[in-house]
C-alpha positions in Angstrom: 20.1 -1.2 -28.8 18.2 0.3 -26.0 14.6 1.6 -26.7 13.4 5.5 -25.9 10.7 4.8 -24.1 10.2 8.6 -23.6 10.5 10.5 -27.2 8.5 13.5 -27.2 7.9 13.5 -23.5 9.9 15.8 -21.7 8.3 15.2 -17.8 10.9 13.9 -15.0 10.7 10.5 -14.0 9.0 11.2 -10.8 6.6 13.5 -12.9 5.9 10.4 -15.1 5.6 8.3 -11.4 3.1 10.9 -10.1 0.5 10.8 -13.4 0.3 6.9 -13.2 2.4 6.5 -16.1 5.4 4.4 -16.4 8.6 5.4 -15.9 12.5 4.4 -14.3 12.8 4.7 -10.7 16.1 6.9 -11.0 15.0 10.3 -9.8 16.7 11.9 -7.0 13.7 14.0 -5.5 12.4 10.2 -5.2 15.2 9.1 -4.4 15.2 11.6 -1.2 12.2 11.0 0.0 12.6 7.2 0.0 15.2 7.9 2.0 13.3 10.1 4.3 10.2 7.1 4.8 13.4 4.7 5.6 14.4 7.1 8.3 11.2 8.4 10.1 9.8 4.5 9.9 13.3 3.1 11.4 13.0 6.4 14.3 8.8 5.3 14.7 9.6 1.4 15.8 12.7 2.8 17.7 10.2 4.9 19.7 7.4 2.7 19.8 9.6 0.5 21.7 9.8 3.1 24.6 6.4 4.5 24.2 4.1 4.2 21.9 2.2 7.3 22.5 5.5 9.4 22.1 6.2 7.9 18.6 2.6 9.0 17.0 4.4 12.0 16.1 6.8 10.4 13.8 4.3 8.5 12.4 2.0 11.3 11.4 4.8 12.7 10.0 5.5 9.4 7.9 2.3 9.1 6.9 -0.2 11.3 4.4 -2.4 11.3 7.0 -3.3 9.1 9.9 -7.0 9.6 11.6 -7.9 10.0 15.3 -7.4 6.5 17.0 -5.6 4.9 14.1 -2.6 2.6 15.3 0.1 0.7 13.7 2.0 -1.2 15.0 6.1 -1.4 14.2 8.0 -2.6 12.2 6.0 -0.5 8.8 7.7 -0.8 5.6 6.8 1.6 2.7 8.2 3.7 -0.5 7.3 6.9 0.7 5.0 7.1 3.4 3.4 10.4 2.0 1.2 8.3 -0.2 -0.5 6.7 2.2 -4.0 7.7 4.3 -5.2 5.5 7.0 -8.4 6.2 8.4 -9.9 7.0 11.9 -10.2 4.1 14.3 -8.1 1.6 12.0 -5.6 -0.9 13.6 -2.8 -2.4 11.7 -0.8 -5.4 12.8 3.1 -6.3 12.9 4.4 -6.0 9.3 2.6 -4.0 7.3 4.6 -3.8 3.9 3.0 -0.9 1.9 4.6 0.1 -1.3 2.9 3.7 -2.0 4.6 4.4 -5.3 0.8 5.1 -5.9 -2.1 5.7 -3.3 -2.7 3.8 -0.7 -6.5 4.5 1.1 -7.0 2.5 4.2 -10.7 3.4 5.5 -12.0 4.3 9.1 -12.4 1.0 11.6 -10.3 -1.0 9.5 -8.2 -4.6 10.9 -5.5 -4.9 8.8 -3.4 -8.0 9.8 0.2 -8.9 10.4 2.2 -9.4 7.3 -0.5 -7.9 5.0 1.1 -6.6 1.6 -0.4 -3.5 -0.3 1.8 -3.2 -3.6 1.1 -0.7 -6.1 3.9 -1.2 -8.3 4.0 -3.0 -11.5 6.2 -4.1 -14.0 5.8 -4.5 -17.7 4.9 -8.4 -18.7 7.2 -7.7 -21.8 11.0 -8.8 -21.5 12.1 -5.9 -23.2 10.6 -3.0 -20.8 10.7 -4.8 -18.1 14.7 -5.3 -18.8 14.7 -1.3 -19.1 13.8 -1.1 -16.3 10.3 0.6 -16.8 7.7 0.3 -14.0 4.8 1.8 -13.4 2.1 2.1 -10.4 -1.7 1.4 -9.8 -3.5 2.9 -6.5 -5.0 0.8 -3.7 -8.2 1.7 -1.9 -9.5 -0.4 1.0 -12.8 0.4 2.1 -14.4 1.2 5.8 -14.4 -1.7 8.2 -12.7 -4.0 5.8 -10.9 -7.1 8.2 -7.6 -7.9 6.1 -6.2 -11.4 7.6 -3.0 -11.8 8.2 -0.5 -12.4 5.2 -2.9 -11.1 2.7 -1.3 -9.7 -0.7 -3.4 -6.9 -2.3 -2.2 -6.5 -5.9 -2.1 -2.7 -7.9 -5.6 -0.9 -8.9 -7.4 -3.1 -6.8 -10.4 -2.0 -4.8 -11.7 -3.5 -1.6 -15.0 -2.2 -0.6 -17.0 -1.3 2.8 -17.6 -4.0 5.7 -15.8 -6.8 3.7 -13.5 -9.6 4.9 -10.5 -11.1 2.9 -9.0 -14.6 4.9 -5.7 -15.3 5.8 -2.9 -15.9 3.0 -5.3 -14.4 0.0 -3.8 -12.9 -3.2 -6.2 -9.8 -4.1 -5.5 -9.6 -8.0 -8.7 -8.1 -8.8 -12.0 -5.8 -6.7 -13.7 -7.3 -4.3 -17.4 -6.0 -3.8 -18.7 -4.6 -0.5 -20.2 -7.0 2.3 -18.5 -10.0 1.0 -16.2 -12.8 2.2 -13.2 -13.5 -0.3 -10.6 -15.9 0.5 -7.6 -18.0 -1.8 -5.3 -17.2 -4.2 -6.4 -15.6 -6.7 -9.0 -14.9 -4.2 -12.6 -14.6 -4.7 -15.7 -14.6 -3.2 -17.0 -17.3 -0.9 -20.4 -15.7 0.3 -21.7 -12.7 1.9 -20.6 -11.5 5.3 -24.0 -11.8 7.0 -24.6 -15.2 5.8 -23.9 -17.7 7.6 -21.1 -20.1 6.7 
């Protein structure tokens, strides 16, 4: 017997996907627009390859919004694209895989590095939602010169504040403070950036 997760509420799906609530990924407007980010980010490393400068275009139209200077570098995988704001000055690496079913804020003079992961989605712990297929989203926010190493796995709702530094290979499941060095998995933090290790 299946469950209504939704009695009484008569939003869309995407609606539901929008407010932070959970929901079933089976909305065609969503749907669409997936489809769209698949497109312009295929058509953005298809141009980088032959000039960077020429693809910007398609990447500001991929993106939310991308500030002056920003640059990422092909291949970038991501939900919708439209979710996402990377900030003035930032450089992302090869790789970046960023799952915007929620917000994604990247700050100004960011490093983000290859492979990094920033995944808002999440999926009910419960066997029987999850089975239904219900998911649900939590935004990301990275702060202003944050240094993300490469391979680094930011989990949903998590916070990363200004000038901090997260090592190589870390699983972010929870905030990390401003100023800070935080490495491992879970990771946590090690010390403060201007002390010396």
């Amino acid at each position: 017997m299946t469950t209504d997760h939704f009695a009484g509420d008569d939003r869309s799906n995407r609606e539901r996907m929008l407010a932070g609530d959970p929901y079933i990924a089976d909305d065609p407007e969503s749907a669409r627009l997936a489809q769209r980010a698949v497109r312009l980010a295929d058509a953005y490393h298809r141009a980088a390859v032959e000039d960077e400068a020429a693809a910007r275009p398609l990447l500001d139209e991929l993106l939310g919004s991308l500030g002056p200077d920003a640059f990422v570098k092909p291949p970038l995988y991501v939900d919708y694209g439209e979710n996402i704001r990377i900030g003035a000055r930032t450089f992302v690496n090869y790789g970046l895989t960023a799952l915007d079913v929620a917000a994604i804020t990247i700050g100004d003079d960011c490093q983000i590095g290859p492979n990094v992961q920033l995944l808002t989605p999440t999926h009910p712990v419960e066997p029987g939602p999850r089975r239904d297929k219900l998911e649900a989203a939590r935004p990301i926010t990275i702060g202003d010169n944050v240094w993300l190493g490469g391979g680094v796995i930011v989990c949903p709702g998590v916070s990363i504040g200004d000038d901090s530094v997260v090592g190589a290979g870390s699983v972010v499941t929870r905030d990390v403070p401003a100023g800070v060095v935080a490495v491992g998995n879970p990771a946590r933090v090690v010390r403060d950036v201007s002390a010396r290790p």
